[in-house]
Each structure stands twice: as C-alpha cells, then as structure tokens.
C-alpha positions, 0 to 999 in steps of 0.5 A: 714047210720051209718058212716053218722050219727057218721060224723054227730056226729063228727062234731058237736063235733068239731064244738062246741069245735073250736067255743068255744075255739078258738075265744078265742085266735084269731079273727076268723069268724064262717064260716072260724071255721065251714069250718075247723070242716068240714076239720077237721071231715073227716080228723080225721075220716078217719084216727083216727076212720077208720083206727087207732081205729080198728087196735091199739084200742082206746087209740092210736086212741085218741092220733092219734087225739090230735096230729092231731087236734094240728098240723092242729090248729097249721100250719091251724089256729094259723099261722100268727095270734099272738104269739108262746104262743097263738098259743100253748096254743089255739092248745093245748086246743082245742086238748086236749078237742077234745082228751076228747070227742073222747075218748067217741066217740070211744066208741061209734064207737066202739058199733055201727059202727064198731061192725058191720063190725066185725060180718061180719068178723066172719061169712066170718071166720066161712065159711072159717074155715069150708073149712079146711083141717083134720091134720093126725095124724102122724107129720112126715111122715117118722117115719110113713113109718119107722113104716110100714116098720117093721110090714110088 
C-alpha cells in the first residue's frame, strides 16, 4: 500500500510538471502527456527510487532522475517536433523541476517507504547476529599449543 500510494504521489508530480511545461514548447495533447507521466513515473521509480535511493542516497538518486527525465524528454517528446534548441531547452526544464520535486519526494520515501523495509532488515540482522560463533582468546593457534608445551 505505501509503494502505491508514493506512485500515486510521483505521478501526479510529473503530471503536472510535464502538463505545464511542455505545452510550452511543443504541440502536445494532454493524453499523449499523461500517458508519458504514467511511462515516466514507473520508470523512474523503479530505477531512481527503488533501486539507486537506498544503495548510493539521495543525491545520486536525484541526478539519476534528471538524466533520466532529460533523455526520455529528449529522444520521447522533442524528436521530431521543432529545434535542437527547443528540444534542449524543454528536456531540460522540465528535468530540472522534475529533479527539485524528487528531491522532496526522496525524503518522503526515504520516511516512509523505504524505512520500513530497514526495520525488517534489522530484526533479520539481530537473529542472525544472535547465531554467532564466540572468538577464543588465542589469535593463533600455534603460540597456544607452544605455550602448552612448556608447562606441561
């Protein structure tokens, strides 16, 4: 329930992003916007916010998204509809606000989403720290048996 509702979340982020800012340069319908903000959300979300957030932290996560987001804009949206300039300047914007907003909704997976998948972690770690072997005090087993050896 939480992965759906931080999807929910997500795409209404980059609904509204792509809605606003890429009419702006180029003639694209609503539904072809919404059905790329749908694209775009599990994409990103798979890769960004699953994957890269937990292992390499919220700023690589960030920039995994940008790049992202700039690249499908790019070769998805812009090919084909206008100048290379456009095209930059629309993949780049639209990135860049996409960037601004998941870096607020890390911190909210990071709270809520993911979190509870650590405190899972933890209790498996406790269990198996609890099945561990006790060190002897000796390092090496040799100097112990030499030792032996002049007592006795």
């Amino acid at each position: 329930m939480r992965h759906l509702i931080a999807l929910l979340i997500k795409y209404v982020l980059l609904a509204t992003i792509f809605l606003a800012i890429l009419p702006l340069f180029f003639q694209v319908s609503s539904a072809e916007l919404l059905f790329f903000s749908l694209l775009m959300t599990l994409i990103t979300y798979t890769l960004g916010d699953v994957y890269m957030l937990p292992r390499f932290g919220n700023f690589s996560a960030t920039v995994a998204d940008f790049v992202l987001v700039f690249i499908a804009v790019w070769v998805g949206i812009g090919i084909n509809r206008g100048e290379l300039t456009t095209i930059w300047s629309a993949a780049f914007f639209s990135s860049l606000l996409v960037a601004i907003g998941e870096a607020v909704f890390h911190a909210y997976m990071d709270k809520n989403v993911l979190r509870h998948r650590d405190e899972q972690t933890n209790d498996q770690a406790v269990t198996i720290r609890e099945l561990q072997t006790e060190m002897a005090e000796e390092l090496d087993v040799r100097t112990a048996q030499n030792k032996d050896k002049h007592r006795g």
